[in-house]
PLY file of the C-alpha trace (Angstrom):
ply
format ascii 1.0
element vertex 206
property float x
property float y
property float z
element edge 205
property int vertex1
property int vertex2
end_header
-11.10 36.37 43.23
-12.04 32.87 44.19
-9.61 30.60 46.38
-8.60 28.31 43.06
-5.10 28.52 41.39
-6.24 29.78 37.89
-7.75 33.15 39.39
-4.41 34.32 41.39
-2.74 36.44 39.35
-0.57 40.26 39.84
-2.39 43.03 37.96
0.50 43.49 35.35
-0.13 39.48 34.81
-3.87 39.66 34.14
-3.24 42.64 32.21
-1.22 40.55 29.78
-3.37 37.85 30.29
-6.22 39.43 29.37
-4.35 41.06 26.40
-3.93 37.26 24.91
-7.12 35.65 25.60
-9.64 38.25 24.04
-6.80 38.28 20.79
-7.25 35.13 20.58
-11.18 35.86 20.41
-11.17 38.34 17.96
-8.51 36.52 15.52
-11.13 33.51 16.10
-14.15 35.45 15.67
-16.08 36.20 12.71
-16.86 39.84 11.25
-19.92 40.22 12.73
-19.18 37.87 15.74
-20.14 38.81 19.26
-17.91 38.15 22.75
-19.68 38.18 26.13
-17.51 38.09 28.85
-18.33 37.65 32.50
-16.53 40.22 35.62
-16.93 41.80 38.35
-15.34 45.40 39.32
-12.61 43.50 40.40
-11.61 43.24 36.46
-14.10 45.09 34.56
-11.75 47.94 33.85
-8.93 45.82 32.51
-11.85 44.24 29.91
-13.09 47.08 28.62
-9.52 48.59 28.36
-8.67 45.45 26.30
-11.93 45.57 23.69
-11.19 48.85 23.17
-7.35 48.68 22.20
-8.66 45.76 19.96
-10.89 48.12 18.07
-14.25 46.07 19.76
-17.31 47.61 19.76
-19.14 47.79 23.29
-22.73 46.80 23.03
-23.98 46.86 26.44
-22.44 46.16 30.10
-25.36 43.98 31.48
-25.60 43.97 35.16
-26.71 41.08 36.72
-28.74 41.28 39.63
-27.92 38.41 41.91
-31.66 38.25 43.92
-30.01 35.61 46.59
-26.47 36.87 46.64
-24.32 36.38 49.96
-24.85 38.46 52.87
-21.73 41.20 53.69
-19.99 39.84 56.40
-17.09 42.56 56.92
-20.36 45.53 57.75
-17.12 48.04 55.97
-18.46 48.05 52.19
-22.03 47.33 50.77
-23.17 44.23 50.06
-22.09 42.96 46.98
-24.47 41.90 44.93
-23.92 42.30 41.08
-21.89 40.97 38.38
-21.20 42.14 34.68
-21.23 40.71 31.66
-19.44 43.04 28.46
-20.80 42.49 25.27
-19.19 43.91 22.20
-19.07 43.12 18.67
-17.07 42.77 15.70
-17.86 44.51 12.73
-21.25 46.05 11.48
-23.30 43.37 11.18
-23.46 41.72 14.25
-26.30 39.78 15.46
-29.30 40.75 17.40
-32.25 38.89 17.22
-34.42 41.69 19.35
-37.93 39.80 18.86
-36.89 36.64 20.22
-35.37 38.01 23.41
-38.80 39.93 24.29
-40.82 36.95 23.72
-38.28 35.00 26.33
-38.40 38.29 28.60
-40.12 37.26 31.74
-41.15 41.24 32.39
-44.01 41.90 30.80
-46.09 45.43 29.65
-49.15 46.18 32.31
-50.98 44.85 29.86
-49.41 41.59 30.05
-47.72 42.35 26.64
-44.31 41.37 25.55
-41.24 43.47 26.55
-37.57 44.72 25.34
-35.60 42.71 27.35
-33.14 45.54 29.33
-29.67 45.26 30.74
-30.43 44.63 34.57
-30.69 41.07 34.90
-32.22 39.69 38.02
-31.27 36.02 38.14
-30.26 34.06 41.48
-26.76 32.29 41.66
-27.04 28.95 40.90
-28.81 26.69 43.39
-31.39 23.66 43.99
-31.22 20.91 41.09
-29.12 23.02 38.61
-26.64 23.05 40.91
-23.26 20.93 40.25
-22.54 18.99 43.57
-20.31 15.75 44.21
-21.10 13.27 46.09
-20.07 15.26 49.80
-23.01 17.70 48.67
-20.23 20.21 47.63
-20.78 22.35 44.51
-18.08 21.25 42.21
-17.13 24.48 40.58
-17.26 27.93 42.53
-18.42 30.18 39.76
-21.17 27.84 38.10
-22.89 30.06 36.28
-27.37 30.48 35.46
-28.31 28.15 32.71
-31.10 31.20 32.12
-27.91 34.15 31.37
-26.46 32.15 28.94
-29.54 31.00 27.35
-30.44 35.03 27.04
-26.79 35.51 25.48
-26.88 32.69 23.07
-30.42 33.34 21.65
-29.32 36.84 21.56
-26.19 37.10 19.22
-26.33 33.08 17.82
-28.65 31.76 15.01
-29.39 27.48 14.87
-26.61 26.36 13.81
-24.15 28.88 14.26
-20.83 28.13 16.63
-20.39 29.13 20.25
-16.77 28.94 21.79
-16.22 28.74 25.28
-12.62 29.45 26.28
-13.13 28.89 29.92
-15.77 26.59 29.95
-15.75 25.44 33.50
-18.98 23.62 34.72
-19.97 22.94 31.19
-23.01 25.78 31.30
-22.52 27.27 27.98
-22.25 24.21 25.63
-25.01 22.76 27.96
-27.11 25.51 26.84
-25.91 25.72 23.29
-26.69 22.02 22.49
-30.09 22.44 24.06
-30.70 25.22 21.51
-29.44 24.31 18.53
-26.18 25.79 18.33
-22.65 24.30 17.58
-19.88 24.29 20.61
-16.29 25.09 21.10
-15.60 24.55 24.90
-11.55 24.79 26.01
-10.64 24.33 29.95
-7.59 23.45 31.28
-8.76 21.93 34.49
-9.27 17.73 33.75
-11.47 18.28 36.93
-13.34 20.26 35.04
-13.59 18.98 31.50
-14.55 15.27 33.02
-17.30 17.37 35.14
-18.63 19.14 31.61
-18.33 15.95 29.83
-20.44 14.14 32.29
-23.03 16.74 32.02
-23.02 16.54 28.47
-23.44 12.57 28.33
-21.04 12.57 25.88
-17.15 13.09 25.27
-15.31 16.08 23.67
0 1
1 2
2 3
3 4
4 5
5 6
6 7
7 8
8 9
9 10
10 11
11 12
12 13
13 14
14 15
15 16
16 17
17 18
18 19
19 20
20 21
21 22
22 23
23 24
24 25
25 26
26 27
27 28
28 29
29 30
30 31
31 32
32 33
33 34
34 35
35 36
36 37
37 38
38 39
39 40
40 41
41 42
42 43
43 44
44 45
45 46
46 47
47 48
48 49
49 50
50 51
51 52
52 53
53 54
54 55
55 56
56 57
57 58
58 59
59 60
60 61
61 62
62 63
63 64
64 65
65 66
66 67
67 68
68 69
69 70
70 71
71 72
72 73
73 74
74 75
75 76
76 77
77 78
78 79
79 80
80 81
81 82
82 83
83 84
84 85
85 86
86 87
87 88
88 89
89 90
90 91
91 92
92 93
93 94
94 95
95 96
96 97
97 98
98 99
99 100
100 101
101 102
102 103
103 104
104 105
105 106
106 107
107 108
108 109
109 110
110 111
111 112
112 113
113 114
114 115
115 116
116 117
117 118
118 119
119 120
120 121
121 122
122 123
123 124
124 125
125 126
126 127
127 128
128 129
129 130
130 131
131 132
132 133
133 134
134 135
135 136
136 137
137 138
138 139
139 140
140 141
141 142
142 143
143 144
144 145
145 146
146 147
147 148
148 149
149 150
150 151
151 152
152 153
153 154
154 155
155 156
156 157
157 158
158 159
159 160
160 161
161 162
162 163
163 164
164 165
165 166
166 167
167 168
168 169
169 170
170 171
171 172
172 173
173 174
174 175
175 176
176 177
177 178
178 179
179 180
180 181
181 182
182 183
183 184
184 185
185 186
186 187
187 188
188 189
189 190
190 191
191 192
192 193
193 194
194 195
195 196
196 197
197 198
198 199
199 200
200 201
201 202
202 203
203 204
204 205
């Protein structure tokens, strides 16, 4: 949980929540459409409760490796320092395009060789000049997330010209990155603080 309205919610109310939004995803999707979706363990049960009751098919539960993340200040748990991004399919025939993801792998073979790219992804939360920040220095949206994950997760299950909805798009990241690589965009947000932030970072209007 972050301290903004739109993540307090009971259990039995992000239960049902939940229930909705990824309905809405599949009904929306296509048959061999994929669905990423960002959590922590605070809600990673609940998501892959969900996907499965929908009759989803779970790829892979990438962990990301935050290489910067913030420092435990309670000294009662261990540091947190991961998130988790679900990805599961519709259908058969989803898309994987396996050969461009190792030649965008920055692990290499010992021999300097390209790589499968794996599911531990060590990126660093958002910082320096990617950064959103007003004009108080502020970052402008608490859970900004790596241009670099969603580039990995759009060249992943997306072809050029293929369609990438957002249904939480926030800070503007993922049509951001889809424009820069050739995709279509669907972004929905709630927030007019936030869809005038994305829209200035696109340069253009929705």
């Amino acid at each position: 949980m972050v301290n903004e309205e739109w993540d307090k919610m009971t259990a039995p109310e992000y239960m049902q929540f939940t229930r909705k939004w990824i309905g809405g995803c599949h009904r929306a999707l296509k048959d061999n459409g994929s669905i990423y979706i960002s959590c922590t363990y605070h809600n990673l049960a609940e998501v892959m409760i969900v996907l499965k009751q929908l009759d989803f098919k779970i790829n892979n539960v990438i962990v990301w490796q935050k290489i910067n993340a913030m420092p435990n200040m309670t000294k009662r748990v261990f540091t947190h320092s991961t998130e988790f991004v679900v990805w599961a399919v519709k259908g058969k025939k989803w898309i994987f395009n396996y050969e461009e993801l190792k030649k965008i792998n920055p692990e290499k073979q010992k021999d300097g060789s390209v790589k499968q790219m794996r599911d531990v992804w060590s990126l660093p939360l958002v910082q320096g000049k990617e950064r959103l920040r007003g004009n108080d220095g502020r970052a402008l949206h608490p859970t900004q997330k790596p241009e670099e994950m969603l580039k990995r997760i759009i060249i992943a299950s997306s072809n050029k010209g293929d369609t990438v909805l957002d249904p939480f798009l926030g800070s503007g990241t993922t049509a951001f990155v889809a424009k820069k690589l050739g995709r279509n965009w669907i972004g929905i947000e709630r927030s007019k603080k936030y869809v005038d932030i994305a829209t200035k970072r696109m340069g253009s209007k929705f």
